[in-house]
N, C-alpha and C positions, 0 to 999 in steps of 0.2 A: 345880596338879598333879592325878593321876587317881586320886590316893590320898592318905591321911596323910601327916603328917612322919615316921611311923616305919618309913613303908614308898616309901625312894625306887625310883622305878623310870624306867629301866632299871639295878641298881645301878652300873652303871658310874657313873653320873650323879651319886653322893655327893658327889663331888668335886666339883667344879662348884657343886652346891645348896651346900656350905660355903663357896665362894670367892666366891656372891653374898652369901651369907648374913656373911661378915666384910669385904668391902667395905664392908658398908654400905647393900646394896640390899634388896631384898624376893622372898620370894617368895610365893606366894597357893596356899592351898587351902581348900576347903568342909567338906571329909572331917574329920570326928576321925582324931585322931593314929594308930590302931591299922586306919586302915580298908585293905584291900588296893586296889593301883590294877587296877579288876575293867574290864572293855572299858566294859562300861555307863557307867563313869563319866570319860568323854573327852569324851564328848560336851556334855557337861556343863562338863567341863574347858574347851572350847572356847570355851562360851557366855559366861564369865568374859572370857578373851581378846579376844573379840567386842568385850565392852562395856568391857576399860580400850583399844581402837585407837581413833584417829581413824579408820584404813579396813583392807581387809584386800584383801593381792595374792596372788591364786592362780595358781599357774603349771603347766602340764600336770597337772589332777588329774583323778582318776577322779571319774565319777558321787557315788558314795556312799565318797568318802574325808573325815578328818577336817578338809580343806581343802575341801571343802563342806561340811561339816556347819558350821564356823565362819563360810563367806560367806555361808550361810542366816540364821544368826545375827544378823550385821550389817550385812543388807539389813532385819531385821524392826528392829533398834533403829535404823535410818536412818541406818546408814553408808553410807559413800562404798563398791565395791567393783570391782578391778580382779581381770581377768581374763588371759591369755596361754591360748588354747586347745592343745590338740595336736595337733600336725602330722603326724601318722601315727595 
């Protein structure tokens, strides 16, 4: 996450974080509980991402979107990385 457990964001998304969260699954954040999810900390967010994939597939993203900031990521810890360029 790009912030604490007590600040989900986008709140939309409560929902969701409780229905992994009582299946049984996990979810991961770095942030204390109280932290806001601030942009700075996505990128950050991502680099986690990076290192639980076996590889990361990128599909039309921009230069400097968080779908590069993450294939950046897991080309340096030696993942595998697909790409799908844009066509326009």
């Amino acid at each position: 996450m790009g912030g604490g457990f007590n600040n989900i964001y986008p709140p939309e998304n409560i929902e969701l974080y409780e229905r992994i969260i009582n299946e049984g699954s996990l979810v991961i954040s770095e942030f204390e509980d109280n932290q806001e999810p601030l942009s700075k900390n996505f990128p950050i967010r991502n680099r986690i991402i990076a290192g639980l994939s076996l590889g990361v597939l990128v599909v039309e993203a921009k230069y400097r979107s968080g779908s590069s900031i993450t294939a950046k990521f897991a080309m340096e810890q030696g993942k595998k990385v697909f790409a799908f360029p844009r066509t326009s």
